[in-house]
N, C-alpha and C positions, 0 to 999 in steps of 0.2 A: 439381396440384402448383404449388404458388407458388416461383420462380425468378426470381434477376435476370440474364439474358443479353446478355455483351454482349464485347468482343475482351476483355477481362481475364478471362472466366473465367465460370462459373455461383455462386451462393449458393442453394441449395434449403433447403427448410424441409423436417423431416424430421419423424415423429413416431417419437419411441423407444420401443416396450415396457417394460413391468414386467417386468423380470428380464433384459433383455438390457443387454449392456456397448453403449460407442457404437460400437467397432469392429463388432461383432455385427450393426447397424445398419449401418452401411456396407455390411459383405457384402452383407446382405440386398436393400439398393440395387442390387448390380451383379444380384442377380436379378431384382429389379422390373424394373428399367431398364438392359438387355442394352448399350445406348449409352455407359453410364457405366463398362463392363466394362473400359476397358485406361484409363483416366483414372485421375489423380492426384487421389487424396479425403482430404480432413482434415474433424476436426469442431471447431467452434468452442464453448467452453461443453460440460465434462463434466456429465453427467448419470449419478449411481451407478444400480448395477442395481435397487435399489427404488424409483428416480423414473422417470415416465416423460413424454412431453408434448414442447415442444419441443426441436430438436436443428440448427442449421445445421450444414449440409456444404459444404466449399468445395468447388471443380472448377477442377479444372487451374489456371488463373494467378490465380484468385482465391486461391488460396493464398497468393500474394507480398503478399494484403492483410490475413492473418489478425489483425493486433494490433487491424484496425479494429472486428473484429466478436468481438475477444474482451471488449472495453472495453465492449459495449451491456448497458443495464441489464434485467431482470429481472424478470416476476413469476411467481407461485406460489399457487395452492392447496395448504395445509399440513391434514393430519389431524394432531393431537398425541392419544396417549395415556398418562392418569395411572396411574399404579399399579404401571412397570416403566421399567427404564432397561437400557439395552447398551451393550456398549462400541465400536459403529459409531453412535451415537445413532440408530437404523433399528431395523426387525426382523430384517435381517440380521447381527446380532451374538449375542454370548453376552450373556446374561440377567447385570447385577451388583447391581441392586436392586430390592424389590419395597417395596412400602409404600401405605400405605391414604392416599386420595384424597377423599376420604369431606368436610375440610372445603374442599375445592377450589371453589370458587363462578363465577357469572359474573361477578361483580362485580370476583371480587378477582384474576382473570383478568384483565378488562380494566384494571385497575390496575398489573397488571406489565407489561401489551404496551408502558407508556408508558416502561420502560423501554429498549427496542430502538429508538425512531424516531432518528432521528440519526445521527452518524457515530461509530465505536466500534474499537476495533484486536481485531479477531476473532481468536481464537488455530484455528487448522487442528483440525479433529477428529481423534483419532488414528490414524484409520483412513482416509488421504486419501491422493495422490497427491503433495503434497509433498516434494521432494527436500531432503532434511538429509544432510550428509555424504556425499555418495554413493548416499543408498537413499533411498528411498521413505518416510514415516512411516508407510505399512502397514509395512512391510517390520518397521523398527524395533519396531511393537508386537507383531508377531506373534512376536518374536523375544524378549519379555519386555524390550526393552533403554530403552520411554521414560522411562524415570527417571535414563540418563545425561546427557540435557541439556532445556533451558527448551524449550517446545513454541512454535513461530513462531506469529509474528500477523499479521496485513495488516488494512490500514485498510479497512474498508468502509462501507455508511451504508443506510439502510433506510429510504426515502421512505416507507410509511405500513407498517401493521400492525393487521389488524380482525378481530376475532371475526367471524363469521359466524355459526355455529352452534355448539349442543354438543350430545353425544347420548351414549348409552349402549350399549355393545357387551358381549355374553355372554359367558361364557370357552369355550364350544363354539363360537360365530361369529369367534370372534379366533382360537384356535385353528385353526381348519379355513384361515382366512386366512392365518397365515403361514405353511404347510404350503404352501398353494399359490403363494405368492407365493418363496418360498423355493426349492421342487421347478422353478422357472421359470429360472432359474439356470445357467449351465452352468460348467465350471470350477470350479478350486479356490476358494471362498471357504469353507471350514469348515463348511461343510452342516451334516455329519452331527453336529458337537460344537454346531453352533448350536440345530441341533431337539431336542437331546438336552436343553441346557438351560430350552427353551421347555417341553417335554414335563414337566420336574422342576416348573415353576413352575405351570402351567397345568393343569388335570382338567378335563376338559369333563360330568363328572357332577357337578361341582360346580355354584352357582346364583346364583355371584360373576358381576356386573358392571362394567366398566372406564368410569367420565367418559371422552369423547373432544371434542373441538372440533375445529373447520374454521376454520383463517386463512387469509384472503389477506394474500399479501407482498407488496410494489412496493422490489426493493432494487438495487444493483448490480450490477456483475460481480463474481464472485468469494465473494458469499455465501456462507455453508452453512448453509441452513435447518433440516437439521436438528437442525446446533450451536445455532440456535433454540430448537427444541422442547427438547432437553436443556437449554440454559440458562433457559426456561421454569419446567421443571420444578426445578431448583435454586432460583428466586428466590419459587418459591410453597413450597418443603421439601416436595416429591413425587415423586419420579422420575416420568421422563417420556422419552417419544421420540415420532420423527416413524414413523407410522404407514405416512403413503401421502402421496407427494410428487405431485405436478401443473403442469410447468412450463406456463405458458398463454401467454406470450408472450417473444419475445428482442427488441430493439427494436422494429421496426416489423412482425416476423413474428409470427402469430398463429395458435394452436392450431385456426381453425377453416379453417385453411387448409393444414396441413399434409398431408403425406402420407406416409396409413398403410400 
């Protein structure tokens, strides 16, 4: 376990699961690590329940330093898939578009990613933790209410952005996947109306297959990559969302060091 000890406090590198929250991750720490049991833990840098990969946790008086470690920048391994969009841009949402992918290319993929490198005022996805008036902008959307006011943005900037791969997923294999990634879940997040919609969209007797790509990101703090993938998929006219998120590193902490 990679840790900085010292009188201010511990910083642990953490690795979060698919489908656990970071609190869920925390607990799970005072069971690894019986030591950490009556300690004061925050995490630094949310990580939703469909990402999983790095996660710092403060301890005890590293806490008093959190704004340092919530400013460190970011990278990411992105799955995006064409052919479906939700309204969490994840697989943990309801299903709102489906559309053929079909003249989606590599070419013309790497021609849009040229539009994210830079600094940009990223509008919050609606389904985030963001405080607007009082509540939460899940809160708000859950409640049918985001169309009372302008959805916030924050500046952020996206040091590179590279295709890596694309590849082709079946609608039994995507299927069967967010059934399990989804069932991984605890707590209220609309499970049953989420699969319900995935279930309307998807026949896994059917012999439809979905274009998918693999991005690595290098961006800031504060990103939402999967507001990424969704805006991806807008700028080619295909719905799209982030598949399978992979945080691989928080500044100088590194996926191959953390602990699972």
């Amino acid at each position: 376990m990679a840790a900085a000890q010292n009188i201010g406090g511990e910083v642990l590198n953490l690795y979060k699961n698919l489908g656990e929250t970071p609190l869920e991750r925390l607990e799970r720490l005072r069971t690894q690590k019986p030591l950490y049991e009556r300690e004061v833990l925050s995490y630094a840098g949310r990580l939703d329940p469909m990402a999983e990969g790095v996660m710092l946790c403060l301890v005890g008086a590293a806490n008093k330093r959190r704004d340092q470690y919530l400013d460190l920048s970011k990278e990411y391994t992105v799955d995006v898939l064409f052919g479906a969009s939700t309204d969490t841009y994840d697989i943990l949402g309801k299903v709102m578009n489906t559309g053929d992918a079909e003249a989606v290319t590599k070419a013309s993929i790497e021609k849009a990613l040229n539009e994210f490198r830079g600094k940009v005022d990223q509008e919050y996805p609606p389904f985030s933790s963001k405080p607007v008036d009082g509540k939460s902008l899940f809160e708000w959307a859950r409640s049918g209410a985001l169309s009372a006011f302008s959805s916030p943005k924050k500046a952020i900037e996206v040091y590179d952005i590279e295709l890596e791969s694309m590849y082709k997923v079946n609608e039994v294999t995507l299927l069967n996947f967010i059934e399990g990634s989804v069932g991984k879940v605890v707590g209220d997040f609309r499970q049953d109306e989420i699969l319900e919609t995935w279930h309307r969209h998807l026949n896994p007797k059917n012999a439809r297959s979905f274009k998918c790509v693999t991005l690595n990101i290098s961006c800031s703090s504060g990103t939402y990559v999967r507001s990424i993938a969704h805006q991806l998929g807008q700028g080619l006219g295909v719905p799209a969302l982030a598949l399978h998120i992979l945080r691989t590193r928080v500044g100088d902490y590194t996926i191959e060091k953390s602990l699972k």
